[in-house]
C-alpha positions, -999 to +999 in steps of 0.1 A: +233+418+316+226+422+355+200+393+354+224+375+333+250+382+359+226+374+390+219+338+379+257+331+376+262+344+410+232+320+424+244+295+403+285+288+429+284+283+462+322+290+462+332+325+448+367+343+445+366+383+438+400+395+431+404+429+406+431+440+389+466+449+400+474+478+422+438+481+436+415+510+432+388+521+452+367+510+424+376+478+426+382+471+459+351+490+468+328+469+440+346+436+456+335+443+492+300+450+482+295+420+461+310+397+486+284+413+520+258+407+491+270+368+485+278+361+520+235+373+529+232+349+502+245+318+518+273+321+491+310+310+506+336+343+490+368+356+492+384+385+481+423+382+471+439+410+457+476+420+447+502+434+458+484+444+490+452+464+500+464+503+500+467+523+530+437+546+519+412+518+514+416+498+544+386+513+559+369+497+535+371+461+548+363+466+584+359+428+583+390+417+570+378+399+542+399+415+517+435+394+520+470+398+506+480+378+474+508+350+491+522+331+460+546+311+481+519+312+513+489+306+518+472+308+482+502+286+467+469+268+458+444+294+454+435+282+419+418+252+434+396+271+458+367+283+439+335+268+425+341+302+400+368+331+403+352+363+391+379+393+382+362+431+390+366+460+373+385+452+345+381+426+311+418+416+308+438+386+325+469+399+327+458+433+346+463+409+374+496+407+375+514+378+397+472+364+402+477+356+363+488+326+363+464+313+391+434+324+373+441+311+338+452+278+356+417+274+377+396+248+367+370+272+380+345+294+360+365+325+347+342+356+345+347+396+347+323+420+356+340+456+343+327+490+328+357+497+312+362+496+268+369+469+253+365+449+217+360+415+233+368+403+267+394+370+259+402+350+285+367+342+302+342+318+301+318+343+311+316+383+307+295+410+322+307+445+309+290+476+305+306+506+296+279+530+302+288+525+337+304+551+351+318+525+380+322+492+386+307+497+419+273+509+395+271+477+382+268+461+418+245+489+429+221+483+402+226+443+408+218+447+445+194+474+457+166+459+438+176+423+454+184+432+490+156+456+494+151+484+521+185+492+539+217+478+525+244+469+548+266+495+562+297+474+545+281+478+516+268+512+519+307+525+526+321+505+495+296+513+468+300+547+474+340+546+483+335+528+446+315+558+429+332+582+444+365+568+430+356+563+395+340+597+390+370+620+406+345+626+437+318+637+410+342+661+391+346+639+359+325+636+328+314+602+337+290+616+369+259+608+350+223+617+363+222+582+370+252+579+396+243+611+413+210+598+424+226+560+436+249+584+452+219+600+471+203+568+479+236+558+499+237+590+511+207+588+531+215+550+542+249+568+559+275+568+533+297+604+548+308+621+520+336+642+541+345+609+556+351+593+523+372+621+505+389+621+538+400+583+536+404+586+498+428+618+494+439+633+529+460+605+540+493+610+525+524+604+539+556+623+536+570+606+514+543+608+490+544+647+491+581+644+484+576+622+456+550+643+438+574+677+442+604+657+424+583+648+400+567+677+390+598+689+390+605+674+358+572+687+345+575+680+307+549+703+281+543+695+242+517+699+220+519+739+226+512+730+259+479+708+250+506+675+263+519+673+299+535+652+318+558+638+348+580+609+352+587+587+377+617+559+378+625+537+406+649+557+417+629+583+423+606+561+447+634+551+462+654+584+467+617+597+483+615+563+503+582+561+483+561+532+472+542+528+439+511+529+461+524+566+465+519+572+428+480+575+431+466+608+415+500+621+407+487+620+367+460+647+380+486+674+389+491+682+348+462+682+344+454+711+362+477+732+340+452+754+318+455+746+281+464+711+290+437+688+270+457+652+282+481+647+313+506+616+315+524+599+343+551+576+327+567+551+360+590+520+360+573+492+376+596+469+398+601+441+373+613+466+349+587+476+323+577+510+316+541+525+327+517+550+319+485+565+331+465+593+305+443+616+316+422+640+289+402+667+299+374+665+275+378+664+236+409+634+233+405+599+230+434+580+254+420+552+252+427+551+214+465+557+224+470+532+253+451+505+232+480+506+206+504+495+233+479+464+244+467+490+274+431+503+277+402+517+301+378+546+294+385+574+266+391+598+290+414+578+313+437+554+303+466+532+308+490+508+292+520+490+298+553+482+278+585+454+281+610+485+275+628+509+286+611+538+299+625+568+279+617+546+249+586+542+256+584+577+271+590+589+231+563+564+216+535+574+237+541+614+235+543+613+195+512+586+197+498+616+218+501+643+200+485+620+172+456+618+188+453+654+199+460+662+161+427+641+148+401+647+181+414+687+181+403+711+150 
């Protein structure tokens, strides 16, 4: 697949890298890396993403490269830009939101590179998926160090493992392979700081974030005998908080550390009104079994899907699609 993925690379001189809504440090991280490894190749790249870059990843772009998605601005034409538009870290279209519309317009070369599960990437005229990844930011390590050779940028360095570290919980889930602990060492010793990057990653919230994540646990919801729990989140919560949806990150992982708890949910309200949710399981249940009946998806142990409906509505589909799941992957 990489050498696969390597000739289409070589083969545009004009590349777009944008990932999916609501960026991660997976894909923002994977992003950066590719692009210092196309721009050392002569390649012209830009990296769009939507709705902004978060506050805890800026300091991965210390060159700016990474720009806000303007609809009405300055990419009112973005779909005429690129030689070939390549989405990162995910295998679905419409995970990019408002950049939907662009990308299934382009005249460009549609591709994905993602590590996440899926039946059959739709939407691309090119794929390059592997979910035995445990990061997007893998799949560029394993495309680059051979190429580059000797020292990798220190762009590059920070993002791939920003990218790792994101994807595996900081090493803690079940996806921190062999395999990613020793690329992990490797940008180690090139200067990746592992303080540093849990500092940027999960020390920088604001007050209202804190606030948020009391309110919501607040409403701390248990079923299954305790094996389900979750919080909620509307919009007036964010509001009454003066919080963001950025603020939202890694609020599913406070269930989760409830012992007997074998999945953890965070339901929200996105702003044009559909419901939300994000599933974590500890170890034994398939969530990616549950979000893929509402059209969502990811990796069997962390999930998410999206629904046109209200959100205790869909609140009451998930939890019984839920407990399921924990019925058949539980004896």
């Amino acid at each position: 697949m990489l050498d696969r993925f390597a000739a289409f690379l070589d083969s545009h001189a004009k590349i777009l890298l944008t990932t999916h809504e609501n960026p991660d440090g997976d894909g923002v991280g994977a992003a950066v890396a590719l692009a210092a490894y196309l721009k050392e190749q002569g390649t012209e790249v830009r990296i769009v993403v939507t709705p902004s870059l978060p506050e805890n990843l800026r300091f991965l772009d210390p060159q700016g490269w990474v720009e806000a998605f303007e609809p009405a601005g300055r990419h009112a034409d973005l779909a005429q830009w690129p030689e070939a538009w390549l989405l990162v870290d995910a295998s679905d279209p419409q995970r990019m939101g408002p950049l939907t519309p662009a990308f299934l317009a382009t005249k460009a070369v549609r591709a994905c590179l993602d590590h996440h599960l899926k039946d059959a990437p739709d939407g691309f005229h090119a794929e390059f998926t592997d979910s035995t990844a445990s990061a997007s930011a893998e799949l560029v390590y394993d495309l680059v160090r051979p190429r580059v050779g000797g020292e990798l940028p220190p762009v590059m360095v920070q993002a791939l493992y920003a990218g790792l570290v994101s994807d595996t919980g900081n090493f803690r889930h079940s996806n921190s392979t062999p395999k990613v602990h020793h690329a992990a060492a490797d940008l180690i010793a090139q200067g990746a700081h592992p303080a540093r990057t849990f500092t940027a990653l999960y020390q920088t919230a604001t007050p209202a974030k804190l606030k948020l994540f009391g309110r919501a646990m607040g409403g701390l919801q248990l079923r299954g005998e305790g094996q389900f729990a979750y919080v909620a989140v509307s919009q007036e919560d964010l509001t009454a908080c003066g919080a963001t949806p950025e603020d939202l990150d890694d609020l599913v992982e406070e269930p989760r550390k409830l012992k007997g708890v074998e999945v953890a949910a965070l339901f929200s309200e996105t702003a044009d009104g559909r419901a939300k949710v994000s599933l974590r399981s500890r170890e034994r249940v398939d969530v990616n079994a549950v979000c893929r009946e509402f059209g969502g998806g990811g990796h069997r142990l962390a999930s998410g899907a999206k629904a046109a409906q209200s959100l205790p509505a869909f609140i009451a589909q998930v939890e019984a699609a839920v407990l399921a799941q924990l019925g058949r992957d539980i004896v």
